[in-house]
Every structure is written in C-alpha cells, then in structure tokens.
C-alpha positions as CSV (number, residue, x, y, z in Angstrom):
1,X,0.0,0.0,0.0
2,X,0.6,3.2,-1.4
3,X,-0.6,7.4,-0.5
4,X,1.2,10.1,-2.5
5,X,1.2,13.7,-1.9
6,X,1.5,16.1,-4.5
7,X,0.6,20.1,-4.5
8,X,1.6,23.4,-6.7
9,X,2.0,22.5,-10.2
10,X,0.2,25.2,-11.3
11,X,-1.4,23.6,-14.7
12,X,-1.7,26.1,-16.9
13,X,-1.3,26.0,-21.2
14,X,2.0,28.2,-21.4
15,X,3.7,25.1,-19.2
16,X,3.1,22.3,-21.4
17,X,6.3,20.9,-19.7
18,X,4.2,20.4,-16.2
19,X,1.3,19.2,-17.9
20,X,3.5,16.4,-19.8
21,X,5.3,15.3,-16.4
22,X,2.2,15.4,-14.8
23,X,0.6,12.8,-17.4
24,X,3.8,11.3,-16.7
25,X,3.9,11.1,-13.0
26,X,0.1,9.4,-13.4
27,X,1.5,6.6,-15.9
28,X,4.6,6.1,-13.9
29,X,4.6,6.7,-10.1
30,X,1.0,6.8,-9.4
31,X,-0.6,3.2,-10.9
32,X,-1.2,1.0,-8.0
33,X,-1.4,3.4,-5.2
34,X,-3.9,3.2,-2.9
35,X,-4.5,7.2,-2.9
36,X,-3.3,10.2,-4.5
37,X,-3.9,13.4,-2.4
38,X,-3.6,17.2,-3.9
39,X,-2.8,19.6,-2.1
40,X,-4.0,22.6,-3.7
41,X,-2.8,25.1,-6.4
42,X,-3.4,22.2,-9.0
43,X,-4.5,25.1,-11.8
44,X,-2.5,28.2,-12.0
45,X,-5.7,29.4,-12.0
46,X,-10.0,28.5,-12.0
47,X,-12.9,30.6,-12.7
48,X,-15.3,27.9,-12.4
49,X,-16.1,24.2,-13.4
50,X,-18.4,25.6,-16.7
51,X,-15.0,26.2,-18.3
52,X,-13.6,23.3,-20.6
53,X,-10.5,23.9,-21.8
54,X,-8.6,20.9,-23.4
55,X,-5.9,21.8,-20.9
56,X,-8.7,20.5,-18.5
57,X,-10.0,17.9,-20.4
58,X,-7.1,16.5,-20.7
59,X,-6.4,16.1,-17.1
60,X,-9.5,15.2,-16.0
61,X,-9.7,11.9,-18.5
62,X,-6.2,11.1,-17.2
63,X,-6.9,11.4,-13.3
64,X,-10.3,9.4,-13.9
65,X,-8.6,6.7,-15.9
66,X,-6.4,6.3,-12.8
67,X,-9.4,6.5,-10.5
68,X,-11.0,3.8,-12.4
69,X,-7.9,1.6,-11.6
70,X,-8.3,1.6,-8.6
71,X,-6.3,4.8,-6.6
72,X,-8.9,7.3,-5.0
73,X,-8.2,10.4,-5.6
74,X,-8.4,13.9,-3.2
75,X,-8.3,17.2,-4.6
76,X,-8.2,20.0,-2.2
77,X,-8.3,24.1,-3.2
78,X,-5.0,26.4,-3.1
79,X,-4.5,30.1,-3.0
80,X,-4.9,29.9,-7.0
81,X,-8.2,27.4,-7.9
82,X,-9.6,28.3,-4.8
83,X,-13.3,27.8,-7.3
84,X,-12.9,24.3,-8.3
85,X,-15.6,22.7,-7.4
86,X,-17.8,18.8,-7.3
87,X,-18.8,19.7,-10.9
88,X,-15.2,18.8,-12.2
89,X,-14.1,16.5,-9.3
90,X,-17.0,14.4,-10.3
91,X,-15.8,14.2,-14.1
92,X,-12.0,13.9,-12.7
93,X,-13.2,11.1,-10.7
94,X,-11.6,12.8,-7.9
95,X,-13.2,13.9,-4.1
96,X,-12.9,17.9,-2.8
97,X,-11.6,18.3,0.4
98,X,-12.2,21.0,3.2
99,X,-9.1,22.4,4.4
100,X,-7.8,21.8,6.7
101,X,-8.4,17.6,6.4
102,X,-7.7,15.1,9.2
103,X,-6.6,11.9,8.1
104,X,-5.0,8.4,9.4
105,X,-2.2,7.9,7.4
106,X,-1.4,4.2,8.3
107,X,-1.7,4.9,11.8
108,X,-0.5,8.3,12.5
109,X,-3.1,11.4,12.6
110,X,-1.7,13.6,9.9
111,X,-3.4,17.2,9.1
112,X,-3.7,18.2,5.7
113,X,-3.5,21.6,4.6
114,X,-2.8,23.9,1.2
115,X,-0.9,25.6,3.6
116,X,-2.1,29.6,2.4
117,X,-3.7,30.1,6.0
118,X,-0.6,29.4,7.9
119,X,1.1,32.5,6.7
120,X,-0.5,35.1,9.2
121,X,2.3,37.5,9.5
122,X,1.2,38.1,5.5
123,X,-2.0,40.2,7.4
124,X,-3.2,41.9,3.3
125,X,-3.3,38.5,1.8
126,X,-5.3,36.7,4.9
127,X,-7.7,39.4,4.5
128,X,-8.0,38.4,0.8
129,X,-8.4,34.8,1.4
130,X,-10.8,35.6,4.1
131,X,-13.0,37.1,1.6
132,X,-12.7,34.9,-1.2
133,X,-13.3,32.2,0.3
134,X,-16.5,33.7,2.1
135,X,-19.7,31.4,0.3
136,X,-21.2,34.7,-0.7
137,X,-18.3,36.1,-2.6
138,X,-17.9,33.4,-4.8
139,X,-21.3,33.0,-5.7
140,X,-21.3,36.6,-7.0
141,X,-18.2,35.7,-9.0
142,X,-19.5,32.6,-10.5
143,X,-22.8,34.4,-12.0
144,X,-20.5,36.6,-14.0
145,X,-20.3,35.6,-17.3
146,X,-17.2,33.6,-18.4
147,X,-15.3,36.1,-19.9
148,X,-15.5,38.6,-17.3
149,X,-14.2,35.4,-15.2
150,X,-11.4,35.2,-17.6
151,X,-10.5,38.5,-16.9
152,X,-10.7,39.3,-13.4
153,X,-8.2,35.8,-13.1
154,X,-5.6,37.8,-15.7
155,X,-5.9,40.6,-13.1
156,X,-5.8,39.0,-10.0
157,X,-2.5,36.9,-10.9
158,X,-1.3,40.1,-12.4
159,X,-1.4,42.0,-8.9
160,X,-0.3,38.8,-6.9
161,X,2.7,39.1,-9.1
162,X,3.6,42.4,-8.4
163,X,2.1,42.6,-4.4
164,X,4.6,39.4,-3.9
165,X,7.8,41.2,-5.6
166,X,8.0,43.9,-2.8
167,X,7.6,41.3,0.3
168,X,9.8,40.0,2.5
169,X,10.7,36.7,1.9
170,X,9.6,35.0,5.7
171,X,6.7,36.8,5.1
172,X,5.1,34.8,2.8
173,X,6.5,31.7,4.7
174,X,4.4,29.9,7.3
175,X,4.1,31.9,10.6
176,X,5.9,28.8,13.1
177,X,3.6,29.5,16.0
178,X,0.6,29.6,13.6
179,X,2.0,25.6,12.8
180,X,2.3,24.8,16.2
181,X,-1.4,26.4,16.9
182,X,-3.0,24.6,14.4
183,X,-1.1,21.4,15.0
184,X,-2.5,21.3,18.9
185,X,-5.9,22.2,18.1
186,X,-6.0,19.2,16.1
187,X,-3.5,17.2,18.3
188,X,-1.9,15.6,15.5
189,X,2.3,15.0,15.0
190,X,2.3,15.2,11.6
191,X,1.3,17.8,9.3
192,X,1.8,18.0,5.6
193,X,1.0,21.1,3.3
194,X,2.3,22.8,0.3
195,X,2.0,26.5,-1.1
196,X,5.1,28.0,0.1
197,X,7.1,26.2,-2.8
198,X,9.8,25.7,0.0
199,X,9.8,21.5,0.0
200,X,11.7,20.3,3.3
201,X,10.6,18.5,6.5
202,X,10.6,20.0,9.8
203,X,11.3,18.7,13.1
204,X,9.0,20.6,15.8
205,X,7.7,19.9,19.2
206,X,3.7,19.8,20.0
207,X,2.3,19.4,23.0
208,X,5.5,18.7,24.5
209,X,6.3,15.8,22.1
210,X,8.1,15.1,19.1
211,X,6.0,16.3,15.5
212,X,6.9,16.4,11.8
213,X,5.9,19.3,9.3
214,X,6.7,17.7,5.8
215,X,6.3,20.8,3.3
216,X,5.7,19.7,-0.8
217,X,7.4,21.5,-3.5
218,X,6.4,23.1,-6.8
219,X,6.4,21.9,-10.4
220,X,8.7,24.6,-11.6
221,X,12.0,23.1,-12.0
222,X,11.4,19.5,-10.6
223,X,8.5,17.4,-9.9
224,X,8.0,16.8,-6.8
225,X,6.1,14.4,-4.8
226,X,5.6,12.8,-1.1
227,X,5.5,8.8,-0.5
228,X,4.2,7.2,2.5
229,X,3.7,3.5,3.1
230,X,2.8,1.4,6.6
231,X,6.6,0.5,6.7
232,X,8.2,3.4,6.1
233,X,8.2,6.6,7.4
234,X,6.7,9.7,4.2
235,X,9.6,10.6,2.0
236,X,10.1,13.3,0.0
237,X,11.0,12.7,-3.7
238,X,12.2,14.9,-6.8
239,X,13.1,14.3,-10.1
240,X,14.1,17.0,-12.8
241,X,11.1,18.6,-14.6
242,X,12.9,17.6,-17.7
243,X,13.3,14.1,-17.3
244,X,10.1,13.4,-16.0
C-alpha cells in the first residue's frame, strides 16, 4: 500500500512541460497506489467548473482513468483554484476536500492543509483569502459571465505578481507558532502542506512531544512528490522537470 502527496503545479497551457510530467507522473509513479492526495494550487488558475479547456479535459480523463484503476483520488483548493468545485471533481473522478483535512495515514493522525492560512504574518493577503473564500463572494463571482471570469483571473495573478515582488521573503512563509497552533488544536504529529514552494521536512515539538511538518514543493524546476507507506516513514522525492 501506497498514499502520495502532490501540490503546486500550477497547470496552466503556457507550461506544457508540467502538464507532460504530470501525465507522466500518473502513468509512472502513481498506478497501484492506494490514494493520490492534492494539495492545492493544482490550476495556476479556476474561474469555475463551466469552463472546458482541453488543458482540463485532458487532465481530468487522465486522473479518472487512474481512478477507475483503482487509486482514490483527493483534490483539495489552493490560493490559486480556490473555485474548483464537485462539478469537475466528479468528471475527474476525484473527491474535494475542506481544508484543513484530518486523516490516518497508516496509523499516525496527519493534518492536511494547502498551507495559504498558515502565513498570518502576510495580514493583506489573509484578509484576501478571508474574503474569497467567504460562500457569498464566490457565488457573485461565478454568475458573472465567463469572460468577465477570464479576466478578473488575468488581473488577479497580475497583482499577486507584483504585491509578492515587494515582500519579505519570511513573510510569505508559514508563521511557526501559527503551525504549532494549528497542530495542537487538532492534536496531531504530523502535518503535511504545500504552497510555500519551499519542500523540506521539519522537526517541531507539539504538546511537549516530538511532530513532523513535511512541506511539498512546486512543479517549476522539478516534480516533486511525497510517498508514504505502513513500513516506512513519508519521503520526500524529486526528479528534474525535464526528465520526467
């Protein structure tokens, strides 16, 4: 038995390159698992599940030929398709997720998280989030008509571009006592999450006892992905985005 861990590949059609490794990764690493969990951040970018690109398509036929098989699949919203909704998990074959997710993962209580709301000392972009993910907000954005959609998405990555240029660096990293917050309320020792795009595991005490906060990386440069089994502790893998 198999669970991967994958988040941030940003699918979008000007990367073809992360589109092919992640087709890839699917034929390659993923047949036979038992479940494939995504973090968040799977789209550079949604407007809403009545838009069918072939981009989308695409990726939805492959994730439900692998569902099919066998592997269930968890798809859970980041910062950037923070609108995907049951519409397109259904097609994808895949399950939405709230985050934060609690989960057994072969016996140890892991928390699951895109990882966005752990970056509190980032106070403008929490107040964002806050409002984009209010229920309301996104049901005015979804009655706009598609183009409109299109173009308030151009936009809004546009000014995340330029807002993140002038910022600190540990600002836009988790806030550590945020992680150890988070990690108590739910008394787990393991937590997993992506979005930061800085992959690493961290040693870290909760409740007075040893904890683990595994962090995934990007599909920029390398395709990375987390592997956890009963008899082995979760790993952290990478190959070259070029190779994959």
């Amino acid at each position: 038995m198999t669970t991967l861990f994958i988040s941030d590949l940003h699918l979008e059609e000007s990367r073809p390159d992360i589109t092919r490794a992640f087709l890839g990764f699917l034929e390659k690493e993923a047949p036979g698992a038992e479940q494939l969990y995504i973090l968040g951040d799977f789209f550079e970018a949604w407007i809403g599940d009545d838009e069918h690109t072939p981009l989308q398509e695409q990726v939805a036929t492959a994730l439900r030929k692998l569902s099919d098989s066998g592997t269930r699949i968890f798809l859970m919203h980041g910062n950037r398709d923070f609108l995907l909704g049951k519409d397109y998990c259904e097609r994808a074959g895949a399950t939405l997720l709230d985050d934060p997710t609690l989960i057994n993962l072969y016996g140890t209580p892991t928390l699951l998280m895109h990882g966005d709301s752990l970056c509190t000392a980032d106070v403008e972009y929490q107040k964002f989030r806050a409002n984009m993910r209010n229920a309301k907000t996104q049901e005015l954005i979804l009655a706009r008509p598609l183009s409109e959609r299109q173009q308030m998405a151009r936009q809004l990555r546009e000014m995340s571009m330029a807002t993140n240029r002038d910022k600190a660096q540990d600002i836009m990293d988790v806030t550590p006592d945020e992680v150890v917050r988070v990690m108590e309320a739910y008394n787990v020792p393991q937590l997993i999450h992506g979005h930061t795009h800085r992959p690493a595991e961290h040693n870290l005490t909760v409740h007075g006892e040893s904890a683990k906060r595994i962090v995934l990386g990007d599909w920029d440069e390398n395709v990375w992905w987390l592997t956890a089994t009963p008899d082995q502790p979760p790993e952290l893998k990478k190959k070259p985005l070029s190779s994959a």
